[in-house]
DSSP file (Angstrom, degrees, kcal/mol; ACC not computed):
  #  RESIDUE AA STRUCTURE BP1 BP2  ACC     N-H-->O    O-->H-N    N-H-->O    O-->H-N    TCO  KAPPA ALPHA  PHI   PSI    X-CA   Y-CA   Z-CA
    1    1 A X              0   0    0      0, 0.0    27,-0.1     0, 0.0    23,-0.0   0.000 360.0 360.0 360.0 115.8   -4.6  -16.9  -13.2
    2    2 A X        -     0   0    0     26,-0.2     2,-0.8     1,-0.1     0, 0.0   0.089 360.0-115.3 -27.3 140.7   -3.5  -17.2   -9.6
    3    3 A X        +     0   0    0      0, 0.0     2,-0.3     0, 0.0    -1,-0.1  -0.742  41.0 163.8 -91.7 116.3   -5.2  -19.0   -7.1
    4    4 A X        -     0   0    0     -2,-0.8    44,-0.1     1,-0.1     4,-0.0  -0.895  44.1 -91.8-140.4 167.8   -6.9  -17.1   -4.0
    5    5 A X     >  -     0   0    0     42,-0.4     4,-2.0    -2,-0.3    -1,-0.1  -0.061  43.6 -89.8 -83.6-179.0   -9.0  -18.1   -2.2
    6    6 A X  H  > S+     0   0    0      1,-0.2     4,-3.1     2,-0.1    -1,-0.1   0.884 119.3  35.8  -9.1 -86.8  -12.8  -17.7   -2.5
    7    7 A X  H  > S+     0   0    0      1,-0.2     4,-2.5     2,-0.2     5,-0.5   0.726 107.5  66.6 -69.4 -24.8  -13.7  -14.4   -0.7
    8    8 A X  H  > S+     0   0    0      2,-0.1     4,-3.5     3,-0.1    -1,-0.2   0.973 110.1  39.8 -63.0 -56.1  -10.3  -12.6   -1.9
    9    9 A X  H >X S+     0   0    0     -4,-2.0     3,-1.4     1,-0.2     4,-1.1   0.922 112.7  50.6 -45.6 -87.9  -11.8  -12.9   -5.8
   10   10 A X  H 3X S+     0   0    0     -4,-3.1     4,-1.2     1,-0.2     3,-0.4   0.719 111.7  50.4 -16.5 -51.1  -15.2  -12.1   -4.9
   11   11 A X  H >X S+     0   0    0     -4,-2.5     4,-2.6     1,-0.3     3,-0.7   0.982 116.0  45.8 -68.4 -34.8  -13.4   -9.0   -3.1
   12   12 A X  H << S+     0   0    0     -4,-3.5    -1,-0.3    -3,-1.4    -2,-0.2   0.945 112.0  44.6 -48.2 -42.4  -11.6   -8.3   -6.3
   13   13 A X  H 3< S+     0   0    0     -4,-1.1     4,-0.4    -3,-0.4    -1,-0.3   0.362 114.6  46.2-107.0  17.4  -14.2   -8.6   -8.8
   14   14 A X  H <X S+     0   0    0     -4,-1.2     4,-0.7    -3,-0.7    -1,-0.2   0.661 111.0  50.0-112.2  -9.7  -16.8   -6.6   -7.0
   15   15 A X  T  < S+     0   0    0     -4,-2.6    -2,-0.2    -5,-0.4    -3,-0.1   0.317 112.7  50.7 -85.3  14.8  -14.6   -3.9   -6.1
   16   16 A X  T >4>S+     0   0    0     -5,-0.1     5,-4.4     4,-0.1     3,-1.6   0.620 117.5  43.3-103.7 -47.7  -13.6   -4.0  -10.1
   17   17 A X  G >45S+     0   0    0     -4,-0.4     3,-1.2     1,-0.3    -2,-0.2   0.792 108.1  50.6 -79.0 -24.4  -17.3   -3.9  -10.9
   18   18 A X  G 3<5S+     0   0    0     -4,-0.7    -1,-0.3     1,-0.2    -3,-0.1   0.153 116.9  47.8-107.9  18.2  -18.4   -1.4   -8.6
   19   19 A X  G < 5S-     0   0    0     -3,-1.6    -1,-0.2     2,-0.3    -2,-0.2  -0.144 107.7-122.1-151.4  33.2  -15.2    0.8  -10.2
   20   20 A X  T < 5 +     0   0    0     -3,-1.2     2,-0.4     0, 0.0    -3,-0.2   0.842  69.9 133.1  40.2  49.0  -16.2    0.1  -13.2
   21   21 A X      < -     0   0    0     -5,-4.4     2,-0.4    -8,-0.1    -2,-0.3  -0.622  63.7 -93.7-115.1-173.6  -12.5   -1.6  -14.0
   22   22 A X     >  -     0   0    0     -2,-0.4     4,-1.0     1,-0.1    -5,-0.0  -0.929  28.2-152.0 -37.8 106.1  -12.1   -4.9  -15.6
   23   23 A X  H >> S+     0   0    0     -2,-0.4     4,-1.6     1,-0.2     3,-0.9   0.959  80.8  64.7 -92.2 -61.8  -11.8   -7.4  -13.3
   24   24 A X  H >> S+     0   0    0      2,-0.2     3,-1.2     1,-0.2     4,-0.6   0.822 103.1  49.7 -11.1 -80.6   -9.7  -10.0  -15.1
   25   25 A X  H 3> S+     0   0    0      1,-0.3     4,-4.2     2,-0.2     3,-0.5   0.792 109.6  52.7 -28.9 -52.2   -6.6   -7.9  -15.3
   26   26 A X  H << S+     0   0    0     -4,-1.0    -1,-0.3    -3,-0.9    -2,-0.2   0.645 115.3  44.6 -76.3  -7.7   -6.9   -6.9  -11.2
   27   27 A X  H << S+     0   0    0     -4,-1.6    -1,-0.2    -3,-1.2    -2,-0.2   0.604 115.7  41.6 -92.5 -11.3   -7.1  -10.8  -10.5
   28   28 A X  H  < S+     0   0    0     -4,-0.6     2,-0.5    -3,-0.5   -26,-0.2   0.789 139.2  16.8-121.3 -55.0   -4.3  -11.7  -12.9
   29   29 A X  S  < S-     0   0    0     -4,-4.2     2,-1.8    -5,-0.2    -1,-0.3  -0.977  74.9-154.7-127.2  95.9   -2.2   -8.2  -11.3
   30   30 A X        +     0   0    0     -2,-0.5    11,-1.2    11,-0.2     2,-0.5  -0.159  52.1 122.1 -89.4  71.0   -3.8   -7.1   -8.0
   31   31 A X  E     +A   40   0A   0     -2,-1.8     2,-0.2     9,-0.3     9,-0.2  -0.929  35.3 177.9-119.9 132.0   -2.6   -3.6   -8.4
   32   32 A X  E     -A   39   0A   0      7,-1.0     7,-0.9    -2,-0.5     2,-0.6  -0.980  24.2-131.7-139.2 149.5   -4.6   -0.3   -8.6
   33   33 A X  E     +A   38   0A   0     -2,-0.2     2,-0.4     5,-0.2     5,-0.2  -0.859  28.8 172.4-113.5 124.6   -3.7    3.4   -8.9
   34   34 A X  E >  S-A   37   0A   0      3,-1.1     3,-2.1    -2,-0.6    -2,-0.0  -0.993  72.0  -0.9-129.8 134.4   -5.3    5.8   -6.4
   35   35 A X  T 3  S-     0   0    0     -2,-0.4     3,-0.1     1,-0.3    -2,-0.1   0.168 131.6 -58.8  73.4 -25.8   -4.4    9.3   -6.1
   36   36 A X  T 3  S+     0   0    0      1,-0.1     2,-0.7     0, 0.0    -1,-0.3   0.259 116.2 121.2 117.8  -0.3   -1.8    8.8   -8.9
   37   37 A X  E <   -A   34   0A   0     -3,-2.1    -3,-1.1     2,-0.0    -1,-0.1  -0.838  60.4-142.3-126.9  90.0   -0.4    6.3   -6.6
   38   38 A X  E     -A   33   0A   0     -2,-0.7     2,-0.4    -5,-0.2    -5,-0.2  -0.226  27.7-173.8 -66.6 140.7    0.0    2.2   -7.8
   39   39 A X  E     -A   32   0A   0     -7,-0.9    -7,-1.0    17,-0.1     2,-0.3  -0.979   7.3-160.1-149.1 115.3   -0.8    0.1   -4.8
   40   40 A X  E     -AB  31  55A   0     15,-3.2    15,-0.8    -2,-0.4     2,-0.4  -0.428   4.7-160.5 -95.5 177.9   -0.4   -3.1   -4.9
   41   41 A X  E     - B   0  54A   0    -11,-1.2     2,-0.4    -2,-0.3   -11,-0.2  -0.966   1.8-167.8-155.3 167.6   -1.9   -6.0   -2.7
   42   42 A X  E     - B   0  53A   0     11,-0.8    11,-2.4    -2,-0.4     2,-0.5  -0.938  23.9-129.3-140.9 143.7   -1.0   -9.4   -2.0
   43   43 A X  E     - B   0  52A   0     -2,-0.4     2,-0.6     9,-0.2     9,-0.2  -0.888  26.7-176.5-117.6 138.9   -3.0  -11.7   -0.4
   44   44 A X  E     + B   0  51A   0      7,-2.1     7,-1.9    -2,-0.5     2,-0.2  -0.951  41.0  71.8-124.2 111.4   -1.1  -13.8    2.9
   45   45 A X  S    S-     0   0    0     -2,-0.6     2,-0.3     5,-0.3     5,-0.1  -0.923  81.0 -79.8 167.6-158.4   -3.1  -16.7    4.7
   46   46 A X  S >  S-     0   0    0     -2,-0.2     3,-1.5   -41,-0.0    -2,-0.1  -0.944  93.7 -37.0-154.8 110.3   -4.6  -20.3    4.6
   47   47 A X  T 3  S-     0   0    0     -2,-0.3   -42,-0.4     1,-0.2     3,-0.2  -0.263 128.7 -29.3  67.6-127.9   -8.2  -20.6    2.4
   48   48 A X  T 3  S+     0   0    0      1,-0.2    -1,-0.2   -44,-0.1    -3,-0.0  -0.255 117.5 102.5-116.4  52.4   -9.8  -17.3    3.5
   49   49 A X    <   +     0   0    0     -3,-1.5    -1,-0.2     2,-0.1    -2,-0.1   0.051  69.5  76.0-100.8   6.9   -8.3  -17.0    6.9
   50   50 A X  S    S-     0   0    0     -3,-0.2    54,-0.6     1,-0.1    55,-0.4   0.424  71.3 -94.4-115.8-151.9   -5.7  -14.4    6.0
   51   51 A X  E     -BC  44 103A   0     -7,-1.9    -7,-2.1    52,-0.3     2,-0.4  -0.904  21.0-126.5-133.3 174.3   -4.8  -10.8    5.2
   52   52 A X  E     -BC  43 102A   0     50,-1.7    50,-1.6    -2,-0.2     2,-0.5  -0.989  26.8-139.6-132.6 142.4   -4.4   -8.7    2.2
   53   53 A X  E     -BC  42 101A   0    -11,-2.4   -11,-0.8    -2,-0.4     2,-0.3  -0.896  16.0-165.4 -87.8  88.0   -1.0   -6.9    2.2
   54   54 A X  E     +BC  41 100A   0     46,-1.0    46,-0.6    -2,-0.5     2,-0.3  -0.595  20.3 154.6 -83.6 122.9   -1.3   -3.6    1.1
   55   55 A X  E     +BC  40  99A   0    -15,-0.8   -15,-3.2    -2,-0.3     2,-0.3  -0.990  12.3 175.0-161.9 159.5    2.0   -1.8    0.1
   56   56 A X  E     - C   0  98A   0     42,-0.8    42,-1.3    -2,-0.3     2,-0.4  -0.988  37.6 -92.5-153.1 130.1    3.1    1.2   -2.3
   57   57 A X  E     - C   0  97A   0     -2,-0.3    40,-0.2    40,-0.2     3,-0.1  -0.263  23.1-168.9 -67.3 124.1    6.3    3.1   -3.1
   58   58 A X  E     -     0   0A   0     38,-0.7     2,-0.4    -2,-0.4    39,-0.2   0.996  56.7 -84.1 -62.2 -50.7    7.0    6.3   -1.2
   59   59 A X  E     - C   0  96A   0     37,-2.5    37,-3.3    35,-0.0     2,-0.7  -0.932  48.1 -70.8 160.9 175.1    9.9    7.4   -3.5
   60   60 A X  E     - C   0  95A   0     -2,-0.4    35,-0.2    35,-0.3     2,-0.1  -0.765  47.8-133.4-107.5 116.9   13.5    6.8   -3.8
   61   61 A X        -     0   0    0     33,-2.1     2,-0.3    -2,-0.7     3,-0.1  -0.311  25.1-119.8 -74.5 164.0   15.6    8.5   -0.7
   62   62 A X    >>  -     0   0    0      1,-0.2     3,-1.2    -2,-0.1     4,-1.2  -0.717  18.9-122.1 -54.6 137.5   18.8   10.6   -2.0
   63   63 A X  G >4 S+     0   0    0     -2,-0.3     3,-2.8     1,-0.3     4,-0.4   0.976 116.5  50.8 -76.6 -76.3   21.9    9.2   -0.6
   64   64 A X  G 34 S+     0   0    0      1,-0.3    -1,-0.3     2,-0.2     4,-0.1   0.321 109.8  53.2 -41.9 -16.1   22.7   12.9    0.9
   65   65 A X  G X> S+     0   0    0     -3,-1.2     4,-1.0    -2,-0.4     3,-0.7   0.518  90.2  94.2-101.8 -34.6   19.0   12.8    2.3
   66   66 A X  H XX S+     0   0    0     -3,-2.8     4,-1.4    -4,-1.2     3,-0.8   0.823  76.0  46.3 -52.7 -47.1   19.4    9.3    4.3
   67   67 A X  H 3> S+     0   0    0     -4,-0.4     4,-1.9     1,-0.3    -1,-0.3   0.935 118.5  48.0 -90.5 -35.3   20.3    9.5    7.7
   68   68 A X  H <> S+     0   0    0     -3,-0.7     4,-1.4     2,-0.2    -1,-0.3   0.828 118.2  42.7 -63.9 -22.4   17.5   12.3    7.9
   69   69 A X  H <X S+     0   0    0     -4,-1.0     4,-1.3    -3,-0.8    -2,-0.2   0.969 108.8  54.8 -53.0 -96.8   15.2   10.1    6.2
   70   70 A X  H  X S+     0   0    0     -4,-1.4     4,-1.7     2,-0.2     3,-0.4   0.851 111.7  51.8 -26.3 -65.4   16.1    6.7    8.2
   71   71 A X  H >X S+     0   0    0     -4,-1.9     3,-1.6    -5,-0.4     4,-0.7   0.714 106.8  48.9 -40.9 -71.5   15.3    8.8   11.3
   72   72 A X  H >X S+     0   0    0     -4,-1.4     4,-2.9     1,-0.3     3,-1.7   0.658 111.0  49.1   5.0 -86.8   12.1    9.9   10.3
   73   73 A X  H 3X S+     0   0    0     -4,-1.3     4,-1.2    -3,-0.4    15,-0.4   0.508 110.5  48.2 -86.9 -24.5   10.9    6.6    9.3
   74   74 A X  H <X S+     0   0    0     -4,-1.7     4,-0.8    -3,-1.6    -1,-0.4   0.678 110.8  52.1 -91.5   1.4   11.9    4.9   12.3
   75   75 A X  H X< S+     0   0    0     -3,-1.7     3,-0.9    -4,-0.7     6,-0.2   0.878 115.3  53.3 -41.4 -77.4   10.2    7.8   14.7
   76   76 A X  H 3< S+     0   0    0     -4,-2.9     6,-1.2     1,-0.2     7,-0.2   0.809 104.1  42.8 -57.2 -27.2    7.8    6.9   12.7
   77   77 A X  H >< S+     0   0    0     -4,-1.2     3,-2.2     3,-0.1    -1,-0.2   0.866  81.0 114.8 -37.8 -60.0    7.6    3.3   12.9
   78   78 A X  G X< S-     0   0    0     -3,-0.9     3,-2.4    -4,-0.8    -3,-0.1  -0.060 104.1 -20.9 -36.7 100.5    7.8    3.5   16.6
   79   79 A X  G 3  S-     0   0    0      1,-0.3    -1,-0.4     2,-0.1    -2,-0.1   0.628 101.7 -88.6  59.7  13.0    4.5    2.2   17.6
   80   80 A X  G X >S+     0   0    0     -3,-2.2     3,-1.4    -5,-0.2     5,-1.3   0.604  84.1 142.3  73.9  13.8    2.9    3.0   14.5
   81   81 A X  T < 5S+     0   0    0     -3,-2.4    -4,-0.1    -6,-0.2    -1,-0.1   0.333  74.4  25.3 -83.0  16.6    2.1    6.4   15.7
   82   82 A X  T 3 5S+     0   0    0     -6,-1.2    -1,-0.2     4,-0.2    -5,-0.1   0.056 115.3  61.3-157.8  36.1    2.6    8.3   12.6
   83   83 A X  T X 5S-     0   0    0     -3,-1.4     3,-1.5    -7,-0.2    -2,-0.2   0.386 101.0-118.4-128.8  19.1    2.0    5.6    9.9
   84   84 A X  T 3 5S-     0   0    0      1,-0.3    -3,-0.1    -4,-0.3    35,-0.1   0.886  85.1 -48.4  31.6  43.8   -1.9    4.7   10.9
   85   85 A X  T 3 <S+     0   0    0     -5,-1.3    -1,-0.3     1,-0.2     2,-0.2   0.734 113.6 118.4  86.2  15.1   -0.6    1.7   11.5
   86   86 A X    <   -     0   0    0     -3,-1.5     2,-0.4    -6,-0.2    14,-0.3  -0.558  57.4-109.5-107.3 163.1    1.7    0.7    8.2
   87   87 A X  E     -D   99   0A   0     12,-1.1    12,-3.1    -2,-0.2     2,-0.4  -0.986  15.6-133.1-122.4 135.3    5.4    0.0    8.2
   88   88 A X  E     +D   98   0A   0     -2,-0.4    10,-0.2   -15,-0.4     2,-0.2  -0.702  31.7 177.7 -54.8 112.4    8.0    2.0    6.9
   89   89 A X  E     -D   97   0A   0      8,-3.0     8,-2.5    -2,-0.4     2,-0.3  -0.805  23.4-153.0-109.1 150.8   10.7    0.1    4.6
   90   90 A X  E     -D   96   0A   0     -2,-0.2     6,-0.2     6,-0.2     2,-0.1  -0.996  17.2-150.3-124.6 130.4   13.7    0.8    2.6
   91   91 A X    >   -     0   0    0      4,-1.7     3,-1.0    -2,-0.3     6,-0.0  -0.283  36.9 -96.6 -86.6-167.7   14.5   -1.5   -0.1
   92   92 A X  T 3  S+     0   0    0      1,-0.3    -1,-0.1     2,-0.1     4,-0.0   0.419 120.0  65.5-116.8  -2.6   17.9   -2.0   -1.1
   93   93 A X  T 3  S-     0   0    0      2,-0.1    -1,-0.3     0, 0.0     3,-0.1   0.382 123.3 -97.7 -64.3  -7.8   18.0    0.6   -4.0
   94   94 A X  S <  S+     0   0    0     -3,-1.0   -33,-2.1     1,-0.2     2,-0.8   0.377  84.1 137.2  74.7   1.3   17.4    3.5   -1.1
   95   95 A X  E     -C   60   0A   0    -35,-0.2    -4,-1.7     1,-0.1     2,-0.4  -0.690  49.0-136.4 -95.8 117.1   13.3    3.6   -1.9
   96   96 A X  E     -CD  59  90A   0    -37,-3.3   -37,-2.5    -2,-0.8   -38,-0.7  -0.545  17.9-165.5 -92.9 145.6   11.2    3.7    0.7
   97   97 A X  E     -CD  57  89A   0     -8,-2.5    -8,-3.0    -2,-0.4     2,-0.4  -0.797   9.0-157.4-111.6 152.8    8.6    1.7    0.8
   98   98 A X  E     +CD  56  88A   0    -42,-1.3   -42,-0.8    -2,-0.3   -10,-0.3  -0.907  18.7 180.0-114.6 122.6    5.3    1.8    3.2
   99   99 A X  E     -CD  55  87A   0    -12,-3.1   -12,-1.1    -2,-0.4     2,-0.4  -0.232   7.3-177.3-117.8 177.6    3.4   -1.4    3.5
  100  100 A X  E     -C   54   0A   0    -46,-0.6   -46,-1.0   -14,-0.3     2,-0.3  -0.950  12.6-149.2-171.2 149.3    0.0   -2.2    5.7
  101  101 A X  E     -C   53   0A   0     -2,-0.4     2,-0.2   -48,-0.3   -48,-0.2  -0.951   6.3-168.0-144.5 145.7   -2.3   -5.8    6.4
  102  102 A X  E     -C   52   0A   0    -50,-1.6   -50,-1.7    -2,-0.3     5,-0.1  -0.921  38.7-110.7-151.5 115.2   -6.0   -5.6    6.9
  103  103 A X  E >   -C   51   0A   0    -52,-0.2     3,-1.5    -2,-0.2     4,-0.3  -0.149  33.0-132.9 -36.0 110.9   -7.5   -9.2    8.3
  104  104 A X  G >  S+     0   0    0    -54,-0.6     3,-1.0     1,-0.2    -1,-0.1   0.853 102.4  76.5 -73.2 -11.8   -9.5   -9.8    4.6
  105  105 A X  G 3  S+     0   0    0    -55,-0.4    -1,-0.2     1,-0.2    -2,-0.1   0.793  91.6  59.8 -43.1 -33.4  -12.8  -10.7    7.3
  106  106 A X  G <  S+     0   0    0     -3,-1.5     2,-0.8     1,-0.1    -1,-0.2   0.600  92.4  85.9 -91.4   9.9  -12.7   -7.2    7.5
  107  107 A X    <   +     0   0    0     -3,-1.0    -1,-0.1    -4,-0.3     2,-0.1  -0.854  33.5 159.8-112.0 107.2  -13.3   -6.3    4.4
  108  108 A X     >  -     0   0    0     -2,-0.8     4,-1.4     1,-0.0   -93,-0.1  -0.282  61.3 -87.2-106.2-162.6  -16.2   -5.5    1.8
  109  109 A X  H  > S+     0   0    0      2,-0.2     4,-1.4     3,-0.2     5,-0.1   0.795 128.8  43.1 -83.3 -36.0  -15.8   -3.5   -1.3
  110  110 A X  H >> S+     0   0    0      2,-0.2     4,-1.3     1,-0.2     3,-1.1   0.995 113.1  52.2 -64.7 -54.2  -16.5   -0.2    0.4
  111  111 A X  H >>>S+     0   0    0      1,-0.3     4,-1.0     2,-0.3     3,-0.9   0.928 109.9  53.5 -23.4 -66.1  -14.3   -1.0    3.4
  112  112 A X  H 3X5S+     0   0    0     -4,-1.4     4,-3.7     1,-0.3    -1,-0.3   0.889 107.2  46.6 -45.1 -51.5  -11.6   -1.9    0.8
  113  113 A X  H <X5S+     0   0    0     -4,-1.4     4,-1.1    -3,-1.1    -1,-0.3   0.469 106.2  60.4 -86.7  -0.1  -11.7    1.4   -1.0
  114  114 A X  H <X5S+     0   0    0     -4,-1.3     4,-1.1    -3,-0.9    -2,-0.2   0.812 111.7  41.4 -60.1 -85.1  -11.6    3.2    2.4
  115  115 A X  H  X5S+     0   0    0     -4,-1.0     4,-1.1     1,-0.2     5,-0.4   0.791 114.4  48.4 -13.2 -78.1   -8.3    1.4    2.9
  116  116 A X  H  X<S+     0   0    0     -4,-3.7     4,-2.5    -5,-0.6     5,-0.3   0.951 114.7  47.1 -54.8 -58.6   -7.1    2.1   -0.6
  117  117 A X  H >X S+     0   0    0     -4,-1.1     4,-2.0     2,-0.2     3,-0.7   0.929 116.8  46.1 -42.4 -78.7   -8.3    5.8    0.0
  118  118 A X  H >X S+     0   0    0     -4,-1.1     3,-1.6     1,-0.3     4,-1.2   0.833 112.7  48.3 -34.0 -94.5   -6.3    5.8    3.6
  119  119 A X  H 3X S+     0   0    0     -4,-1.1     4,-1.2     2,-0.3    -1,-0.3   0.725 105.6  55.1   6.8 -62.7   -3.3    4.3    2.4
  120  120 A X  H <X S+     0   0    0     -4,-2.5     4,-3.1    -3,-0.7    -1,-0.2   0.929 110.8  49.7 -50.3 -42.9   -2.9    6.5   -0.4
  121  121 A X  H <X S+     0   0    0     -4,-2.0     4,-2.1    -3,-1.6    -2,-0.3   0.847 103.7  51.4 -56.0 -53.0   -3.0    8.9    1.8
  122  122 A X  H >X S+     0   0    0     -4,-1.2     3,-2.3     2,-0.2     4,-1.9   0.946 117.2  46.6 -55.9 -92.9   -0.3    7.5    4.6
  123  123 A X  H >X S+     0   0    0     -4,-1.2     4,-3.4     1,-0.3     3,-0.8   0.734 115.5  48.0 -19.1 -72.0    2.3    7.2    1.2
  124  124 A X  H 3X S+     0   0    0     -4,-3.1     4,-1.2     1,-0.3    -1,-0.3   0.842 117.8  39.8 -45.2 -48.2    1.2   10.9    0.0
  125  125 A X  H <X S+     0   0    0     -3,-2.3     4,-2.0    -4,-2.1    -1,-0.3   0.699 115.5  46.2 -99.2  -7.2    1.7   12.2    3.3
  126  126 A X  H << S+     0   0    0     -4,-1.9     4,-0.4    -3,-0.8     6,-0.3   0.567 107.0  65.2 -78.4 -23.2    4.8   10.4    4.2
  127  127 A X  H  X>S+     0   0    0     -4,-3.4     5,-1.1    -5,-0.5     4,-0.7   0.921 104.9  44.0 -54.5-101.4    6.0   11.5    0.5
  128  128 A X  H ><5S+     0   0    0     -4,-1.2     3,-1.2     3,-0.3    -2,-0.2   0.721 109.1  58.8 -27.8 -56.8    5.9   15.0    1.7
  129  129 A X  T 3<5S+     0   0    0     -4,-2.0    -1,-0.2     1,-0.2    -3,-0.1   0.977 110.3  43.9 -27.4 -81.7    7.8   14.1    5.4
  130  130 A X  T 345S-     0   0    0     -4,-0.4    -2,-0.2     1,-0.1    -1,-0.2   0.462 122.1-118.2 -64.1  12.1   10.7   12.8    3.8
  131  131 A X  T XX5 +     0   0    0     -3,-1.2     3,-1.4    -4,-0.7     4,-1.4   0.694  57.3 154.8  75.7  18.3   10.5   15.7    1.5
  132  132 A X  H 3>< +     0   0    0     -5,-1.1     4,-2.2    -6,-0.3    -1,-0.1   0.777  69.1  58.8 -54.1 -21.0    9.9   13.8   -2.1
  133  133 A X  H 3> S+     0   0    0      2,-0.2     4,-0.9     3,-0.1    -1,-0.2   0.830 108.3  50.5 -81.7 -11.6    8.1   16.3   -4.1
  134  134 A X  H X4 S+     0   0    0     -3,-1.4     3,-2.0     2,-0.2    -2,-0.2   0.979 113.4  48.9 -70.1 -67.7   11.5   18.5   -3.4
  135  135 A X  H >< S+     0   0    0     -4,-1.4     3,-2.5     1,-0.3    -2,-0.2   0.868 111.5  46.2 -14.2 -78.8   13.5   15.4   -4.6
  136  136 A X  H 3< S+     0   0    0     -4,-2.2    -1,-0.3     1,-0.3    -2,-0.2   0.530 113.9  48.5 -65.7  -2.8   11.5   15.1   -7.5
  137  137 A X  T <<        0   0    0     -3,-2.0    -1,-0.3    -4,-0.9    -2,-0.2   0.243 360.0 360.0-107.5   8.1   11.7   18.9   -8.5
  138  138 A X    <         0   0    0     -3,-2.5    -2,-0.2    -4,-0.2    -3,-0.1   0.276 360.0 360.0 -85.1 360.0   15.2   19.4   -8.1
Protein backbone atom coordinates (compact mmCIF):
# COMPACT_ATOMS: atom_id res chain seq x y z
CA UNK A 1 0.00 0.00 0.00
CA UNK A 2 1.41 3.51 -0.56
CA UNK A 3 2.59 5.57 2.07
CA UNK A 4 0.70 8.98 2.88
CA UNK A 5 0.90 10.66 5.34
CA UNK A 6 -1.34 10.44 8.51
CA UNK A 7 -4.26 12.80 7.88
CA UNK A 8 -4.40 11.94 3.98
CA UNK A 9 -5.57 8.12 5.12
CA UNK A 10 -7.71 9.16 7.77
CA UNK A 11 -9.20 11.56 4.94
CA UNK A 12 -9.48 8.53 2.77
CA UNK A 13 -10.93 6.05 4.94
CA UNK A 14 -13.62 8.19 6.52
CA UNK A 15 -14.72 9.60 3.39
CA UNK A 16 -14.81 5.60 2.19
CA UNK A 17 -16.88 4.90 5.35
CA UNK A 18 -19.13 7.65 5.31
CA UNK A 19 -19.78 6.46 1.42
CA UNK A 20 -20.13 3.40 2.33
CA UNK A 21 -17.04 2.31 -0.18
CA UNK A 22 -14.28 0.09 0.86
CA UNK A 23 -11.68 1.79 1.95
CA UNK A 24 -8.71 -0.48 1.19
CA UNK A 25 -9.13 -0.32 -2.57
CA UNK A 26 -9.35 3.95 -2.41
CA UNK A 27 -5.96 3.88 -0.37
CA UNK A 28 -4.25 1.33 -2.64
CA UNK A 29 -6.05 3.58 -5.96
CA UNK A 30 -7.20 7.00 -4.85
CA UNK A 31 -9.73 7.24 -7.51
CA UNK A 32 -13.58 7.76 -7.31
CA UNK A 33 -16.37 8.14 -9.86
CA UNK A 34 -18.78 11.05 -9.31
CA UNK A 35 -21.35 12.02 -11.71
CA UNK A 36 -20.15 9.22 -14.04
CA UNK A 37 -16.96 10.95 -13.92
CA UNK A 38 -13.43 8.95 -12.49
CA UNK A 39 -11.45 11.47 -10.54
CA UNK A 40 -8.51 10.81 -9.39
CA UNK A 41 -6.31 12.42 -6.54
CA UNK A 42 -2.79 12.39 -5.74
CA UNK A 43 -1.49 13.51 -2.73
CA UNK A 44 1.80 16.34 -3.13
CA UNK A 45 3.63 17.65 0.10
CA UNK A 46 6.07 16.77 3.02
CA UNK A 47 4.21 14.60 6.22
CA UNK A 48 0.84 16.32 6.20
CA UNK A 49 1.89 19.71 4.94
CA UNK A 50 0.73 19.32 1.41
CA UNK A 51 -2.11 19.25 -1.13
CA UNK A 52 -4.26 16.75 -2.74
CA UNK A 53 -4.18 17.05 -6.53
CA UNK A 54 -7.47 16.58 -7.89
CA UNK A 55 -7.59 15.94 -11.72
CA UNK A 56 -10.07 14.12 -14.30
CA UNK A 57 -10.38 13.65 -18.06
CA UNK A 58 -12.47 16.14 -19.99
CA UNK A 59 -12.49 14.11 -23.24
CA UNK A 60 -10.28 13.65 -26.21
CA UNK A 61 -10.29 17.02 -28.54
CA UNK A 62 -10.77 16.06 -32.49
CA UNK A 63 -7.87 17.22 -34.47
CA UNK A 64 -10.43 19.37 -36.69
CA UNK A 65 -11.85 20.80 -33.33
CA UNK A 66 -8.25 22.04 -31.83
CA UNK A 67 -7.45 25.39 -32.46
CA UNK A 68 -11.14 26.21 -31.32
CA UNK A 69 -10.59 24.05 -28.34
CA UNK A 70 -6.90 25.34 -27.48
CA UNK A 71 -8.54 28.88 -27.45
CA UNK A 72 -11.19 28.15 -25.22
CA UNK A 73 -9.07 26.53 -22.70
CA UNK A 74 -6.59 29.14 -22.55
CA UNK A 75 -9.49 32.04 -22.20
CA UNK A 76 -10.19 29.87 -19.87
CA UNK A 77 -7.17 29.47 -17.94
CA UNK A 78 -6.49 33.09 -17.93
CA UNK A 79 -6.83 33.82 -14.36
CA UNK A 80 -8.80 30.93 -13.53
CA UNK A 81 -11.87 32.80 -14.30
CA UNK A 82 -13.84 30.14 -15.86
CA UNK A 83 -12.30 27.02 -14.30
CA UNK A 84 -13.15 27.80 -10.45
CA UNK A 85 -9.87 27.78 -10.11
CA UNK A 86 -8.51 24.40 -11.95
CA UNK A 87 -6.18 24.19 -14.88
CA UNK A 88 -6.87 23.24 -18.15
CA UNK A 89 -4.39 20.62 -19.93
CA UNK A 90 -3.86 18.75 -23.01
CA UNK A 91 -2.04 15.64 -22.91
CA UNK A 92 -0.15 14.57 -25.75
CA UNK A 93 -2.90 12.20 -27.25
CA UNK A 94 -5.18 15.62 -27.87
CA UNK A 95 -7.28 14.86 -24.30
CA UNK A 96 -7.88 17.50 -22.30
CA UNK A 97 -7.42 17.19 -19.07
CA UNK A 98 -8.66 19.61 -16.01
CA UNK A 99 -6.71 19.34 -12.85
CA UNK A 100 -7.24 21.36 -9.33
CA UNK A 101 -5.04 21.34 -5.57
CA UNK A 102 -6.83 21.97 -2.35
CA UNK A 103 -4.19 22.64 0.79
CA UNK A 104 -5.35 18.85 2.53
CA UNK A 105 -5.58 21.38 6.03
CA UNK A 106 -8.52 22.28 4.36
CA UNK A 107 -10.18 19.38 4.18
CA UNK A 108 -12.65 17.05 6.17
CA UNK A 109 -14.79 14.43 4.64
CA UNK A 110 -17.69 16.70 3.84
CA UNK A 111 -15.36 19.43 2.58
CA UNK A 112 -13.84 16.70 0.37
CA UNK A 113 -17.05 15.59 -1.21
CA UNK A 114 -17.94 19.31 -1.82
CA UNK A 115 -14.74 19.40 -3.93
CA UNK A 116 -15.37 16.07 -5.51
CA UNK A 117 -19.04 17.41 -6.21
CA UNK A 118 -17.47 20.94 -7.66
CA UNK A 119 -14.96 19.46 -9.72
CA UNK A 120 -17.13 17.05 -11.32
CA UNK A 121 -18.92 19.76 -12.10
CA UNK A 122 -15.96 22.13 -13.65
CA UNK A 123 -15.03 18.70 -16.10
CA UNK A 124 -18.91 18.31 -16.93
CA UNK A 125 -19.28 21.75 -17.71
CA UNK A 126 -16.13 22.28 -19.50
CA UNK A 127 -17.11 18.90 -21.35
CA UNK A 128 -19.99 20.72 -22.78
CA UNK A 129 -17.68 24.19 -23.72
CA UNK A 130 -15.46 22.25 -25.84
CA UNK A 131 -18.47 20.62 -27.19
CA UNK A 132 -17.72 16.72 -26.07
CA UNK A 133 -21.08 15.22 -25.87
CA UNK A 134 -21.30 16.33 -29.83
CA UNK A 135 -17.91 14.56 -30.24
CA UNK A 136 -19.04 11.65 -28.57
CA UNK A 137 -22.45 11.45 -30.54
CA UNK A 138 -21.18 11.83 -33.84
Amino acid sequence: MPEYPPSFASLLSSFATANNLPAEPLLLNPQVVVDGLPIGMIYEGINDFGDIVFFAEVGHIPAERSAMAWRLMLEGNHLWAATGGATLGLMEDGTATLCHRTPLAQLNTEALEDTLSLFAAQVQNWQAILGMEEAAAA
